[in-house]
Chimera marker file (.cmm) of the C-alpha trace (Angstrom):
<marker_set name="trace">
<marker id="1" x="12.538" y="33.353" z="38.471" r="1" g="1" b="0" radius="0.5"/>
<marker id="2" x="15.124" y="32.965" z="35.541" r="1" g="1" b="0" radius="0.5"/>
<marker id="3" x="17.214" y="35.235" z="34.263" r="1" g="1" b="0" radius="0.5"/>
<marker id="4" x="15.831" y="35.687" z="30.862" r="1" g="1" b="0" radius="0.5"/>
<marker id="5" x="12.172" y="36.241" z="33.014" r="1" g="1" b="0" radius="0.5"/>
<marker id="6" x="14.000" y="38.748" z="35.210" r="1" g="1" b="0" radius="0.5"/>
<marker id="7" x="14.956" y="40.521" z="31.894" r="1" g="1" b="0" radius="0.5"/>
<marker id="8" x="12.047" y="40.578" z="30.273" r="1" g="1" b="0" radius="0.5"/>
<marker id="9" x="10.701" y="41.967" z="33.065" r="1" g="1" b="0" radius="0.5"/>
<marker id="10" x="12.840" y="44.843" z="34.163" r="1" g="1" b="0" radius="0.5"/>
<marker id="11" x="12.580" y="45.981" z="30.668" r="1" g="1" b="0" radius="0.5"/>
<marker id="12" x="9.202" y="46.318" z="30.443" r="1" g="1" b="0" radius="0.5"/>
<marker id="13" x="8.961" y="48.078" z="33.470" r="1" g="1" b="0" radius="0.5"/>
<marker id="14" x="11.533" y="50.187" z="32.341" r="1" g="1" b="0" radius="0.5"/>
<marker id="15" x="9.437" y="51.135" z="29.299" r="1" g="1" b="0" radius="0.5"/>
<marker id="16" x="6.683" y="51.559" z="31.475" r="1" g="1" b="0" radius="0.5"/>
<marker id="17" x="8.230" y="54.163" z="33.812" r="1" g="1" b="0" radius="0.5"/>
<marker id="18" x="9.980" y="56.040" z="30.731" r="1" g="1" b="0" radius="0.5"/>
<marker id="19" x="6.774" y="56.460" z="29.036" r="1" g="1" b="0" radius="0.5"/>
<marker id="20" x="4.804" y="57.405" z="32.136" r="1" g="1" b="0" radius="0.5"/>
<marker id="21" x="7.640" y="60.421" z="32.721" r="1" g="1" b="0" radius="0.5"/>
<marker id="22" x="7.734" y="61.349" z="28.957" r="1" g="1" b="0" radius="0.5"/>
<marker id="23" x="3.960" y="61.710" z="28.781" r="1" g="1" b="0" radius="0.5"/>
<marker id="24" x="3.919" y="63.975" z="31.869" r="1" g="1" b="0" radius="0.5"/>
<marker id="25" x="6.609" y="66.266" z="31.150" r="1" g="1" b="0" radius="0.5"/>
<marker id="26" x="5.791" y="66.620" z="27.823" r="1" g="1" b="0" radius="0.5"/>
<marker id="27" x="5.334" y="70.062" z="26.314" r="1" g="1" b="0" radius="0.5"/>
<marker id="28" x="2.981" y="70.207" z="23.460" r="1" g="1" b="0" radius="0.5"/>
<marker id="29" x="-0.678" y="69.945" z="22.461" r="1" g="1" b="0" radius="0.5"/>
<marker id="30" x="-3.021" y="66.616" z="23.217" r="1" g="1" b="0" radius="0.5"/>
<marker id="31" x="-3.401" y="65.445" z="19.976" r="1" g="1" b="0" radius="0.5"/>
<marker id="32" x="0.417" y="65.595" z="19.577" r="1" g="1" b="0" radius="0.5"/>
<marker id="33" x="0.624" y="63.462" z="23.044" r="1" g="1" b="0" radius="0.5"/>
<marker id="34" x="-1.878" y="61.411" z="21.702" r="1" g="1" b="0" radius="0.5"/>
<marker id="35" x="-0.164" y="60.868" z="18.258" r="1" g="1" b="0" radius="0.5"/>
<marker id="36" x="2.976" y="60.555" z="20.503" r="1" g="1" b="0" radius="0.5"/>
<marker id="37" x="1.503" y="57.941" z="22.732" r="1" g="1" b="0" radius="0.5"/>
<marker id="38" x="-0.030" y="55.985" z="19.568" r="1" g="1" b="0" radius="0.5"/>
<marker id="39" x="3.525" y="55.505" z="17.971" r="1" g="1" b="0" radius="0.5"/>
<marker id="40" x="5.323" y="54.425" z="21.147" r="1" g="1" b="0" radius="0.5"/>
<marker id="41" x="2.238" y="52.121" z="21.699" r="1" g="1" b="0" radius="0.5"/>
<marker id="42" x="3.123" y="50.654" z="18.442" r="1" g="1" b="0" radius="0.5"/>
<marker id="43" x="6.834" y="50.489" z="19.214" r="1" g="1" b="0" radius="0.5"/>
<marker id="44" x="6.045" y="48.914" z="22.238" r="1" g="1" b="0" radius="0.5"/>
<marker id="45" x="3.951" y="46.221" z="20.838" r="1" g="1" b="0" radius="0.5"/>
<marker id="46" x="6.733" y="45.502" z="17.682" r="1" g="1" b="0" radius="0.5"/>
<marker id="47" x="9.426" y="44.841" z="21.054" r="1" g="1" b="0" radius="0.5"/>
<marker id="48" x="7.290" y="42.578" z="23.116" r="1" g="1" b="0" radius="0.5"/>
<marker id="49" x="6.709" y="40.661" z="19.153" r="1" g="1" b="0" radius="0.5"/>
<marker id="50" x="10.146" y="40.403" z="19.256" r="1" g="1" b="0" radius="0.5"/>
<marker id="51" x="10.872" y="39.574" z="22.542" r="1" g="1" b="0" radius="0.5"/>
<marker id="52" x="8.351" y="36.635" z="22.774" r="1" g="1" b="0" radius="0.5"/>
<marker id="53" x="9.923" y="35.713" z="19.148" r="1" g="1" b="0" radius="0.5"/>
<marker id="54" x="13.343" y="35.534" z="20.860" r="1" g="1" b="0" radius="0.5"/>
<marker id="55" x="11.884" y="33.514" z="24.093" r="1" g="1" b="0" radius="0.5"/>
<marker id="56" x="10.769" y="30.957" z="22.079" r="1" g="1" b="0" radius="0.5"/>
<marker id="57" x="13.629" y="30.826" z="20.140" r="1" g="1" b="0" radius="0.5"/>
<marker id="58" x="15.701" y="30.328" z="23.175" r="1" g="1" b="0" radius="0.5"/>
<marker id="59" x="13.007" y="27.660" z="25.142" r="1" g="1" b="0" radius="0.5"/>
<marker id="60" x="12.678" y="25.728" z="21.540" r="1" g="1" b="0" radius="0.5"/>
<marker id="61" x="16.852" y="25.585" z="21.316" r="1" g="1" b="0" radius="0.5"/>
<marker id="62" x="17.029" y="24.943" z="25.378" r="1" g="1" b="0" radius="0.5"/>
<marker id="63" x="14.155" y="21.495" z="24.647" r="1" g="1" b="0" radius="0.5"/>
<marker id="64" x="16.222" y="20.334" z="21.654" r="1" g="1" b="0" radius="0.5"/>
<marker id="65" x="19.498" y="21.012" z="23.843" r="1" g="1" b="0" radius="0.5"/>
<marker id="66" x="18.003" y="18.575" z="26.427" r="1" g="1" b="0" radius="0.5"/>
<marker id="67" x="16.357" y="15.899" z="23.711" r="1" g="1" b="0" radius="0.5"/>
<marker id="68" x="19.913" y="15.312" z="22.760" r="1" g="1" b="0" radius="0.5"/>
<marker id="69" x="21.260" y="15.577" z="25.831" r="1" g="1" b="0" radius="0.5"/>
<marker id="70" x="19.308" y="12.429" z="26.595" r="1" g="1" b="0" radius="0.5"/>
<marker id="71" x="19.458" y="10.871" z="23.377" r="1" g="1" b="0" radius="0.5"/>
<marker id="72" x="23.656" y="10.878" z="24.399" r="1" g="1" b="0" radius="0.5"/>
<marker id="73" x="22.597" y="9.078" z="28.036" r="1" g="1" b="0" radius="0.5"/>
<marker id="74" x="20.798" y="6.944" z="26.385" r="1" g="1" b="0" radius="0.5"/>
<marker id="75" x="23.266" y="5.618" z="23.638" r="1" g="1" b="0" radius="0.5"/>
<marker id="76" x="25.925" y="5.569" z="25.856" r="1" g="1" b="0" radius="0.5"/>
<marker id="77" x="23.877" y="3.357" z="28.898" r="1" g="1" b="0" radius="0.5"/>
<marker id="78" x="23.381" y="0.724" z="25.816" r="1" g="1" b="0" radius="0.5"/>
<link id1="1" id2="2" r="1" g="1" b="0" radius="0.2"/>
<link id1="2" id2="3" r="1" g="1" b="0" radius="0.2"/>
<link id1="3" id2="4" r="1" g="1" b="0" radius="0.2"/>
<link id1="4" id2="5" r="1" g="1" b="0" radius="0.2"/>
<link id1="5" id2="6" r="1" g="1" b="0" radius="0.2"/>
<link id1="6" id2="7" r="1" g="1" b="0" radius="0.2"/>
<link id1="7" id2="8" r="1" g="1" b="0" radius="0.2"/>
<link id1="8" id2="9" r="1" g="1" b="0" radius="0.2"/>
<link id1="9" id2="10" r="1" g="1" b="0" radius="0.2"/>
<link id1="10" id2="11" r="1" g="1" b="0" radius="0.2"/>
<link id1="11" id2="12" r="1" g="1" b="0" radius="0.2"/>
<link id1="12" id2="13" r="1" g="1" b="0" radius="0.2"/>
<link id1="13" id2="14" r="1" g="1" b="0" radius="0.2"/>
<link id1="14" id2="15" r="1" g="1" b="0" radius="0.2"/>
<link id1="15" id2="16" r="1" g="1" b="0" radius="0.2"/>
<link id1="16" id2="17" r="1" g="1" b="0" radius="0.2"/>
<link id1="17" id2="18" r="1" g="1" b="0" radius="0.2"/>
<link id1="18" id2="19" r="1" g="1" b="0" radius="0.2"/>
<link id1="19" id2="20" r="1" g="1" b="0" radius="0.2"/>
<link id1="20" id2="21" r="1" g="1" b="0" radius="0.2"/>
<link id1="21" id2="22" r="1" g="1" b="0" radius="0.2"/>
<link id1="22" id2="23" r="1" g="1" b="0" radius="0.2"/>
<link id1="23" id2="24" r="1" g="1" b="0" radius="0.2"/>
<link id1="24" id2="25" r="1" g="1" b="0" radius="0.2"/>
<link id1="25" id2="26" r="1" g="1" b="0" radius="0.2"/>
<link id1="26" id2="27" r="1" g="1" b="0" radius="0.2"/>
<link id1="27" id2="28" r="1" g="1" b="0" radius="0.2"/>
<link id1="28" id2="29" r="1" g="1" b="0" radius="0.2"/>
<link id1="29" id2="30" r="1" g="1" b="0" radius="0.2"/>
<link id1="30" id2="31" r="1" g="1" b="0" radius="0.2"/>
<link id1="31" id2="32" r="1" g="1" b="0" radius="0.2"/>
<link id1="32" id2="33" r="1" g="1" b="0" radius="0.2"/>
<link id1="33" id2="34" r="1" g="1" b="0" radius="0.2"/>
<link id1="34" id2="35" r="1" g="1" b="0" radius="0.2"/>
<link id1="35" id2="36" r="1" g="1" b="0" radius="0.2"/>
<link id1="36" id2="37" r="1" g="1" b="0" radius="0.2"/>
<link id1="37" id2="38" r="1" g="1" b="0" radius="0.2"/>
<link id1="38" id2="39" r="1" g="1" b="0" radius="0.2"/>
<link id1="39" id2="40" r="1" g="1" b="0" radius="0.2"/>
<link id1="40" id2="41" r="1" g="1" b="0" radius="0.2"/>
<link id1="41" id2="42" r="1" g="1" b="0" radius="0.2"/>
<link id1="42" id2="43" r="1" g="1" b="0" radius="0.2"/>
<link id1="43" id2="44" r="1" g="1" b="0" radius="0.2"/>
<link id1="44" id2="45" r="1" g="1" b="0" radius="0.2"/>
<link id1="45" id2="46" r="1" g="1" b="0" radius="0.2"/>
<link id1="46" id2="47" r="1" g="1" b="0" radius="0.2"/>
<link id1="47" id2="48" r="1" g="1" b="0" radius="0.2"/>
<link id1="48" id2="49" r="1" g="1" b="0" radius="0.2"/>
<link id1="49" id2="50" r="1" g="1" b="0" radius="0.2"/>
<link id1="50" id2="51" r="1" g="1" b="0" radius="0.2"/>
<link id1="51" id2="52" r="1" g="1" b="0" radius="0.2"/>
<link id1="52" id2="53" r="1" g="1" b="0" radius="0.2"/>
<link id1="53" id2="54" r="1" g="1" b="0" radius="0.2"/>
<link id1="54" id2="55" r="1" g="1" b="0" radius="0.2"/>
<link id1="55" id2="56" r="1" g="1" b="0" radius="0.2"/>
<link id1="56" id2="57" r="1" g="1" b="0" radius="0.2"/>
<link id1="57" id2="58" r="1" g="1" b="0" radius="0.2"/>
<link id1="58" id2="59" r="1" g="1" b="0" radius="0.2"/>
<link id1="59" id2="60" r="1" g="1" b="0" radius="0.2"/>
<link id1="60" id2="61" r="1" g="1" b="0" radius="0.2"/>
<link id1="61" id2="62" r="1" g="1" b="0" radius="0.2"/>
<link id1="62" id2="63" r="1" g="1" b="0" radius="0.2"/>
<link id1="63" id2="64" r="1" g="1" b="0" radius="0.2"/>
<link id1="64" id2="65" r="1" g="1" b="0" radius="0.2"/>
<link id1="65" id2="66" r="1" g="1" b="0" radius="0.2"/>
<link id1="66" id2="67" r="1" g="1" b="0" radius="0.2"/>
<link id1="67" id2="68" r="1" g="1" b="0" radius="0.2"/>
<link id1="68" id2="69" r="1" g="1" b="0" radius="0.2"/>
<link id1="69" id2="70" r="1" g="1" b="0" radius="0.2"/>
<link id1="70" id2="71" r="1" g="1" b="0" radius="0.2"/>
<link id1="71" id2="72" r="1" g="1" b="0" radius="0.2"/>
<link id1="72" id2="73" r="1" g="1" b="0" radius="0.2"/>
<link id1="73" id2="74" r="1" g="1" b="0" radius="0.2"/>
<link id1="74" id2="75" r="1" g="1" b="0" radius="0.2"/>
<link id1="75" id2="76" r="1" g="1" b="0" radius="0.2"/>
<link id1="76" id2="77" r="1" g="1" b="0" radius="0.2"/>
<link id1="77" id2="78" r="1" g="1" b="0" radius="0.2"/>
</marker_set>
C-alpha cells in the first residue's frame, strides 16, 4: 500500500478505537451519549470530506506531475 493509504488508514482506525473507548466509559445519560455520538458522527464525516478532498488534491497534482514529466521526454527525444 502507499503511504498516504497507510495514513488514511491508521487514522481512521484510530478514530474508530477512540470513539469506541469514549462511548463506553462515558458517564452520563443516553440521550447525552446519543447527542454525543451524533456530533462526533458529524465530525467524523466533515474529516473523511476533507481527507478525500486532500487525496484528490494530491493524485490530481501527482497525474499533472507525470503529464509533464513526459511532455519533457518527449521534447527532449525530438
Amino acid at each position: 500500500m502507499s503511504r498516504s493509504t497507510d495514513i488514511l488508514i491508521s487514522g481512521i482506525a484510530g478514530l474508530a478505537v477512540g470513539f469506541t473507548a469514549g462511548i463506553l466509559l462515558a458517564p452520563q445519560s443516553g440521550k447525552e451519549t446519543r447527542d454525543q455520538i451524533s456530533h462526533k458522527v458529524d465530525d467524523l464525516v466533515k474529516e473523511l470530506d476533507t481527507l478525500k478532498d486532500k487525496t484528490a488534491e494530491m493524485a490530481n497534482n501527482a497525474t499533472n506531475s507525470a503529464n509533464e514529466a513526459a511532455k519533457k521526454e518527449a521534447e527532449t527525444k525530438s
